[in-house]
N, C-alpha and C positions, 0 to 999 in steps of 0.2 A: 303674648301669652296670657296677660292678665285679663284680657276680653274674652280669653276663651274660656278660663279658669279663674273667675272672678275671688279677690281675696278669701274672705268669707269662707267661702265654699273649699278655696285650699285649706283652709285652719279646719273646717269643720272634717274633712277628711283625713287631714291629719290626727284628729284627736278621736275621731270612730276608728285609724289602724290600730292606733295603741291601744285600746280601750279593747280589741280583738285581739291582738297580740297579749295584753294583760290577760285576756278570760283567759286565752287559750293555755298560757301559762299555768294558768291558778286550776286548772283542768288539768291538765298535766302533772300537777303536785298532787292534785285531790287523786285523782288515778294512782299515782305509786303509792299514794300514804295510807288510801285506804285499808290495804291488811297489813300494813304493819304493826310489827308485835310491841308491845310495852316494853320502855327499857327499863319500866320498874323491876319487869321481872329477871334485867342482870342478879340480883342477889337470890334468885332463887334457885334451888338445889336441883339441879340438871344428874337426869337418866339415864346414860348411854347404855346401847344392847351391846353382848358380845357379839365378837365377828367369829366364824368358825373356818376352817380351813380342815378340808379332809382330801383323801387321797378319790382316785376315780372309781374305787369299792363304795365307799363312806367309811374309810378309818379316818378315823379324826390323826390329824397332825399336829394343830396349834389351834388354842383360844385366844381369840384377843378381844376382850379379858372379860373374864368376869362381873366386872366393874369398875368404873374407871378408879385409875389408882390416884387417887388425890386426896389430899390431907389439907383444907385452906390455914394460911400462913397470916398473919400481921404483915407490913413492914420490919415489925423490928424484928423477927423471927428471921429475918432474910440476911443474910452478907449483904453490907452497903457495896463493893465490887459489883455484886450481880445487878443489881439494882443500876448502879452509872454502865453499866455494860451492854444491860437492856435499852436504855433508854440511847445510847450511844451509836448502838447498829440498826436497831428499830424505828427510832424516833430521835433526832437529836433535839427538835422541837417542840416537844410535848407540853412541856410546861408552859410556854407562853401561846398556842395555837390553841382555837375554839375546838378542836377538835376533829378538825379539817386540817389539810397543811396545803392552802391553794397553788404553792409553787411543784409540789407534788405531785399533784391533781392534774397541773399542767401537763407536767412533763409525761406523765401517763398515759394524758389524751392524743399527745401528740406521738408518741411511744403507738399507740393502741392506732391510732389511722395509719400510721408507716406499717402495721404488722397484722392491724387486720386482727388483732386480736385484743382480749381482755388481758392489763396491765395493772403492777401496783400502784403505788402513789397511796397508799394508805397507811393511817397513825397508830398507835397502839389502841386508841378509842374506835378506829375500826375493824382492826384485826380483834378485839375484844368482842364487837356487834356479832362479827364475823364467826366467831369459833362458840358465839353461844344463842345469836338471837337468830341469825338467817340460814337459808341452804346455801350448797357449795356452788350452785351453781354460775357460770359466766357469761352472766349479761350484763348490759346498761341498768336495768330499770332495778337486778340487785344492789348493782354498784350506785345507783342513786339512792334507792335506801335507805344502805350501808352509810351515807353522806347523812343524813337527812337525821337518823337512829341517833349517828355517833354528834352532832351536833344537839340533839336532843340530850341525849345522856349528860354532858358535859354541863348544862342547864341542873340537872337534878344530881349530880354528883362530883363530889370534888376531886382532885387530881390524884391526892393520895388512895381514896378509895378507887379510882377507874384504876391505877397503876394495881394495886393489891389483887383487883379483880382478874386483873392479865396475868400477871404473873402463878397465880391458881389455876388459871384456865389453859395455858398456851401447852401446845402438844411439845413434846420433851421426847418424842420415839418410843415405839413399842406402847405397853400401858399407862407410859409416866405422862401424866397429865398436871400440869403445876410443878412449881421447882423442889415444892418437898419430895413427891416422889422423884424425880429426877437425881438429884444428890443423893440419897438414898441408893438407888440404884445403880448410880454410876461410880459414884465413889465412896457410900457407904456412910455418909455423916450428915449430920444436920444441915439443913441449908446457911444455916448463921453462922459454917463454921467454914465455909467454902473459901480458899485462899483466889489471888488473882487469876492465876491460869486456871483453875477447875470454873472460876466465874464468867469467865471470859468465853470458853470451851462451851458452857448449856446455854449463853445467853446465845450463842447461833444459830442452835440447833432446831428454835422455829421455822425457821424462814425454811426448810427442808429436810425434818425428822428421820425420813429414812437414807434422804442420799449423806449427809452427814454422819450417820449412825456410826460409832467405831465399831461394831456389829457384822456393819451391812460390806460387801464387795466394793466401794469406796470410801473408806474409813477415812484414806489420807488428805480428802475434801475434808473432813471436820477437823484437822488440823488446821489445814490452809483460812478454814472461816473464824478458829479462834483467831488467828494473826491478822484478819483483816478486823475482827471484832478489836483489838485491842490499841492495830494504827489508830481504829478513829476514835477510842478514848483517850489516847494521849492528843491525839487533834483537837479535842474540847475541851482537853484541861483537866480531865480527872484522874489523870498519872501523868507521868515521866515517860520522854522515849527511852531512857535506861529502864524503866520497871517494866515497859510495855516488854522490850527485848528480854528482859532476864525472865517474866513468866512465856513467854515463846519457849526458849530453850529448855522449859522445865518440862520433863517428865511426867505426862499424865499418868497416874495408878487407876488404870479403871477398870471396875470388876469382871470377871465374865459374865457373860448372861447365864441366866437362870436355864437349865437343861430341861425344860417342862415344852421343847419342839420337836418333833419325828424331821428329818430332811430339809434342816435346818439352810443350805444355801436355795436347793429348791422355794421352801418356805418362803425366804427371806426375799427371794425374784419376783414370785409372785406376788409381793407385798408391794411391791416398789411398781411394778406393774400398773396394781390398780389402785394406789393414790397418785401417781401420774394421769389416770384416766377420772377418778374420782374425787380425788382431796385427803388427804390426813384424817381431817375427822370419820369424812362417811364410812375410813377402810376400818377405823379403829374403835368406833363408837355406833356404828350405822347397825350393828345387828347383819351384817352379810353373812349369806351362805355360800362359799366359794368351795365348790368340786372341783379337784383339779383333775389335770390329765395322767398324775402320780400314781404309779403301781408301788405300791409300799412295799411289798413285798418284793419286787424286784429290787429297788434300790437299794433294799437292807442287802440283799445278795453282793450288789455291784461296790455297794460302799466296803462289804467286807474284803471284797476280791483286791480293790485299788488298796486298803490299808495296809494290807500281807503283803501284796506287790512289791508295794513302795521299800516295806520295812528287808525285803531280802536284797534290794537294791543300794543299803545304805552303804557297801564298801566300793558302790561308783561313785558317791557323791551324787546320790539321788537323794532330795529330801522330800519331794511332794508330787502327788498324781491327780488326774482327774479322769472323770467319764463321764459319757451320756451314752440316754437308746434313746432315739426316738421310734415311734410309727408313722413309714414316710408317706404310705396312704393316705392321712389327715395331718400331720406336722403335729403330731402329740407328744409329749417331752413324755416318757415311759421315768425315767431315771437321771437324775442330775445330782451327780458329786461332784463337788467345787475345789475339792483339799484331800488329804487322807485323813484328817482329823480337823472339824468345823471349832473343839474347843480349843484346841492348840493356842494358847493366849502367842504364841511367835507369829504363826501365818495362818493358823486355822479361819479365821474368817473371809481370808481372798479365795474368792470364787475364779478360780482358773479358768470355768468356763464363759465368763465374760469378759476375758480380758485377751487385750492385740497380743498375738506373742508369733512369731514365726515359722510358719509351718516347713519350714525346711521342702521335701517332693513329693510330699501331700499336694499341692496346688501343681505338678503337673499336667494331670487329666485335664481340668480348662484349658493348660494350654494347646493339647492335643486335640480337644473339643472344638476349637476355635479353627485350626487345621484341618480339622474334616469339613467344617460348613466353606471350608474353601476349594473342595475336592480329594481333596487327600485322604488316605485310607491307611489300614494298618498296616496293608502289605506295601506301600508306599516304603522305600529302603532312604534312609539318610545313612550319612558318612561319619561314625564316630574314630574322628580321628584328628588330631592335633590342629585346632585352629586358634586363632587369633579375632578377634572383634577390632575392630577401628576407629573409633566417631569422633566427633569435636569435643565432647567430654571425658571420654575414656577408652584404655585399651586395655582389652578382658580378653582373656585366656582361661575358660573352664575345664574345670579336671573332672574325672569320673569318683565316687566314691570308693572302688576299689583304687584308685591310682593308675590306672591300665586305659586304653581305647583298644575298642574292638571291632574296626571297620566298616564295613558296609551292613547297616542291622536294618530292620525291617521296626517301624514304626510299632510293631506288637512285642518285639522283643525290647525295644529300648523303652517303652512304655512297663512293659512288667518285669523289664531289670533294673526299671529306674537307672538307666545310666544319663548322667546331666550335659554332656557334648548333644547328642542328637536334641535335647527338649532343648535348650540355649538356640539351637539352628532353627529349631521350627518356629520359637519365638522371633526370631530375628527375620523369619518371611512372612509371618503372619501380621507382625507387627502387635508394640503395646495398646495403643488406643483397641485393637478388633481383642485380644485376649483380656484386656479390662473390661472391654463391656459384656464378655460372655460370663464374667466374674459378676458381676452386679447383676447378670440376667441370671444365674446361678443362687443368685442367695449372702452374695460378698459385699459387707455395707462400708469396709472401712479401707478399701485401697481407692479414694477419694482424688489425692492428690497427684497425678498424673505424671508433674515434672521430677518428683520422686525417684522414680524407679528407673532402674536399665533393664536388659538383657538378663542381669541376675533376680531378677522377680520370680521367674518360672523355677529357681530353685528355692524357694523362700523367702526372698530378702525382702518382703515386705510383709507385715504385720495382719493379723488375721483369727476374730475367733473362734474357738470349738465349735459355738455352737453356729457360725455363720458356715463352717464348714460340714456340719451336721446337715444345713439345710442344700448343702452344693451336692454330697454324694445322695443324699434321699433325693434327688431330682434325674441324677442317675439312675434311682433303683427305678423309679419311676415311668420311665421312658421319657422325660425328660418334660413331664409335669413336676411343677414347683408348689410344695405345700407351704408358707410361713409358718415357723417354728412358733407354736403357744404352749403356754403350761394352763393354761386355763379351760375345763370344759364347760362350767354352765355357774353363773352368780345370779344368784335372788337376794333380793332384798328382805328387810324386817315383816313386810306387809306381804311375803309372797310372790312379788310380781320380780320375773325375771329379766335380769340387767343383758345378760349377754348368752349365747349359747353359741359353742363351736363344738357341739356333736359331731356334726357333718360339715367339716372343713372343705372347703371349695380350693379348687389348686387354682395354675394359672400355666398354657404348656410356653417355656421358653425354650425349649431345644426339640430337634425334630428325634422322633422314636431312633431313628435311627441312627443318629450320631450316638444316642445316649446307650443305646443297646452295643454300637461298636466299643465305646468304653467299655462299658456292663462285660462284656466278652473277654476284652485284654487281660482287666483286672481278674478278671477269676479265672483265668488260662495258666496252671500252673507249671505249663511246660513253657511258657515265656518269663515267668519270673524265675525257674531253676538254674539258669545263668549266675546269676547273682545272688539267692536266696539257698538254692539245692530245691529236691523235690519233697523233704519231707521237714520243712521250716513248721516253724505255729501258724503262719498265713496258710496254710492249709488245713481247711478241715472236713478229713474224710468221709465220705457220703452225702456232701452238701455243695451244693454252689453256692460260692461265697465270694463275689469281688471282692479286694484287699490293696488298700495302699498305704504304704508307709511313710515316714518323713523325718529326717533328722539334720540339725543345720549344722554346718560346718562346725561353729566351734562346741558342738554338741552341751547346746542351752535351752533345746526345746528339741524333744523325741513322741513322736506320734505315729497312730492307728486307725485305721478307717475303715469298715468294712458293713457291707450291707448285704439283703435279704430282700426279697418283694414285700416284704413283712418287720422289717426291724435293720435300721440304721445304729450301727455302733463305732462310736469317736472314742478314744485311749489317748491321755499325754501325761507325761513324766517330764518332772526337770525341778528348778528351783526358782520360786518366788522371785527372787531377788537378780535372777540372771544369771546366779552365780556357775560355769562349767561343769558340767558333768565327767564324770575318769570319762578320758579317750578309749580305753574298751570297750566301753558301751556300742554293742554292734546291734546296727537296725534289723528287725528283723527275728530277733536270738533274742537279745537283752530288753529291757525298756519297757513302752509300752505295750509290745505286741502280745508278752505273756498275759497281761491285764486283757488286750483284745480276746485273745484268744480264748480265756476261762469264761468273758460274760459270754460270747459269742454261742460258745459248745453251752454254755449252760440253757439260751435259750431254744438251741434246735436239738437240744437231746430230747429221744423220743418222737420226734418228727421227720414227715418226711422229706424229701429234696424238692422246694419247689422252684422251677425252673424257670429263668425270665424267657420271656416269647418274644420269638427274633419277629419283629416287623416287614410285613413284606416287601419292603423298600431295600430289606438286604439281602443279597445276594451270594452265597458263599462260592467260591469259585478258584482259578489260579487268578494271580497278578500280577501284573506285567513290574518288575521292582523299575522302580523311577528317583533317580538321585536328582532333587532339585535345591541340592544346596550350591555354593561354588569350589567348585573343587579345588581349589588353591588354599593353603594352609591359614592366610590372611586375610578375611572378607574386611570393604572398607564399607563402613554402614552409610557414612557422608556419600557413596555416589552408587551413580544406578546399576543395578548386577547387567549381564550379558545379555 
């Protein structure tokens, strides 16, 4: 080897790789540093635009804000709590790290190759860079930087002062920018006067402004980050696991928010929306122009309809309602009520329409959906009558909602009388896996877990939002194109140049016209649901076609309404917050939310005329030969194979 590569010659190539490897480096720094900004100019007085949010008119809804709300503070103007509380969930190494925390760094890179994405591992000196010198955006060459800034900084300023700088600057939710506005706002007092748990509570509230917000549709996440905020100050020593527990259990007083929003849980979706997509700062300081898909004027209607609803329901043990419209044409959110009352300091800010809750025989159209792409039709007859389920896990016996079966029914009648023997039997030949995945082709994102569910899915027993089911019957109106539900039509930036536009929302078809049309048919066929409803229920509205399904779960904890138009999808639910049962009177159909469906419904086709969905020629109306393919024995065993 040495005659071929004479010493000499090794060492001198040796020292020309490194010497290339050095440029290449020192090229590599000079490339990122070149437009970096001065960290002299951390102490210089930063201009956020407002952000404006209007409806799809241009009625303005919400400002955010007029200027940023901040008030810069000392140290000593601050709660020493807040201060060990920051530095505890933030940074526990602040004081002794250049500015950098390379074990961090690590873990982030190594974090960021498994996930393919951009990860933290940054100090308060760069979440400081971060929230005032650079863009949001997530790449490497920010994220070296941000390295690069904050290691700089730390050079020209001292610990005290970079700490004082963050704690002015760090987003606090909504306009509070800095911990003075924050305390201020949330609980009303100076920042110097803030006890444990109210310290503990804002120093979290960084790391994810709006999903923390006690405000926002997950409020009880800012609980949960105070308490991890406060394990890991008693882990470094600056409390007691007795103090950390006793400000846990304590009682936050936090104020309502300021009444200065028009559709306020709308509002508040949107917002979480697009600092998911954009970052904290660019939604709250960027100067955006956000149109939404918001009829303002509709929602004042729909909001008033659920409040009055709700309030004549209080001697069932109704305490809360919700609704949507959408336009299932584009997936445009028309109207989103969350609550009957947003300032209700009890449950006003749970947005119902994002959250799992049971849709009781609302979800049985998928299962009947599912049954048709396997042949089956509505004249197809099942057997409602006294059976038994079987399997290695369980033995089920479904009843009908009146308490009755009524033998040999035709898949149109046991579909628009909602009786649960025949949907139970269809589920049990179509099977879970083909009825979940018509679910998820549908618009259903949270029946995930498979091992879950039995046989009782097809009546509710599995958890599901408003607005996921909003987007399952718009794909029915549809003919079995699928819009994604937005609230968003068109964002522009400070400078004019537009971020997103969903004017003309592009579908996607997952169901053929013709399954979706034979649904579209059952549901609005008021002589199939007169069995169980009568012929002149609220699911009926005369001079219109209007499919209609209902839903209410056995221990009557979740009551629902669904109904659509080629033009306008409308969701209705009633019940309580907390789970809590509703009076067993409460009859579907009569009571609940169907009177909610029923007044936005007539409110948007009065004056209009009947538009009729168009049967695809794929269907054929005709006689049908009735076909019993359940097992006619009272006991099906699911563990072995039918006849």
């Amino acid at each position: 080897m040495d005659r071929i590569f004479p010493k000499p010659l090794r060492i001198g190539a040796l020292l020309s790789t490194i010497a290339i490897l050095a440029f290449g480096y020192s090229l590599f720094l000079i490339v990122l540093a070149h437009d970096l900004p001065d960290p002299h100019r951390l102490k210089e007085p930063n201009s956020p635009v407002t952000t404006e949010f209007t409806d799809r008119n241009g009625e303005l809804l919400y400002r955010l804000y007029e200027g940023r709300n901040r008030t810069p503070l000392t140290l000593n103007d601050v709660s020493p709590h807040f201060i060990n509380a920051t530095v505890s969930i933030e940074d526990k190494n602040f004081f002794s790290h250049p500015g950098i925390d390379v074990f961090g760094i690590t873990r982030a890179f190594i974090s960021n190759l498994q996930n393919q994405n951009i990860q933290g591992g940054s100090t308060l000196t760069q979440q400081l860079i971060k929230n005032t010198l650079l863009t949001t955006e997530r790449t490497w060459k920010r994220k070296v930087q941000e390295v690069l800034l904050s290691f700089w900084a730390e050079r020209i300023y001292s610990k005290e002062q970079i700490l004082t700088m963050y704690v002015n600057e760090a987003p606090y939710g909504g306009p509070n920018w800095g911990i003075d506005a924050a305390a201020r706002s949330y609980f009303g007092k100076e920042a110097k006067d803030l006890n444990l748990a109210e310290s503990a509570y804002l120093a979290g509230l960084p790391a994810s402004p709006t999903i923390y917000s006690p405000y926002g549709p997950t409020s009880e996440l800012g609980k949960e980050r105070q308490k991890q905020v406060l394990r890991r100050m008693a882990e470094d020593g600056y409390i007691t696991q007795a103090e950390a527990d006793e400000a846990a259990n304590r009682e936050l007083a936090i104020k309502p928010p300021l009444h200065d929003l028009k559709a306020p849980h709308f509002v508040m979706y949107v917002r979480q929306l697009l600092e998911e997509k954009y970052g904290p700062k660019a939604v709250s300081q960027g100067g955006l122009r956000v149109q939404t898909t918001l009829d303002l004027q509709l929602q004042n209607t729909v909001q008033t309809i659920v409040s009055e609803e709700v309030n004549k329901l209080a001697n069932l043990n109704v305490g809360n309602g919700a609704a949507m419209v959408t336009d299932p044409r584009t997936g445009h959110i028309l109207a989103m009520v969350g609550s009957k009352d947003y300032y209700n300091p009890k449950f006003g800010n749970y947005n119902v329409t994002l959250a799992p809750r049971q849709p009781g025989s609302s979800i049985k159209p998928i299962t009947y959906a599912t049954g048709f792409k396997m042949g089956y039709s509505p004249g197809t007859v099942l057997l409602d009558t006294p059976t038994v389920f079987k399997s290695a896990w369980e033995v089920y016996a479904p009843v009908n909602y009146d308490g009755k079966f009524h033998g040999p029914v035709s898949i149109r009648t046991a579909l628009g009388s909602s009786y649960n023997v025949p949907a139970v039997k269809m589920l049990a030949t179509v099977g879970l896996p083909a009825m979940l995945q018509t679910a998820r082709d549908l618009g259903i994102t949270t029946l995930n877990d498979t091992d879950r569910y039995g046989l009782s899915l097809t009546l509710g027993a599995g958890e599901v939002k408003l607005l996921d089911m909003m987007t399952v019957y718009g794909t029915f109106s549809q003919m079995g194109v699928r819009h994604n539900l937005t609230p968003i039509l068109k964002v522009t930036d400070s400078n004019g140049i537009v971020l997103e536009d969903n004017t003309l929302a592009s579908g996607v078809s997952v169901l053929s016209p013709g399954i979706a049309y034979m649904i579209t048919d059952i549901l609005a066929d008021n002589k199939a649901r007169t069995p169980a409803f009568g012929p002149n229920s609220l699911l009926h509205i005369p001079g219109h076609t209007v499919p209609v399904k209902t839903g209410t779960t056995d221990n009557k904890k979740d009551n629902w309404a669904f109904g659509y138009t080629p033009e306008y999808v409308v969701g209705t639910w009633v019940g309580n917050n907390n789970n809590t049962p509703m009076n067993q009177a409460l009859a579907s159909g009569v009571t609940g939310a169907s009177p909610i469906w029923n007044r936005i419904m007539t409110h948007l086709l009065k004056d209009k005329p009947d538009v009729a969905f168009v049967k695809p020629p794929e269907v054929v109306e005709g006689t049908t030969t009735p076909i019993s393919f359940t097992d006619p024995f009272s006991t099906i065993n699911l563990d072995q194979p039918g006849p």
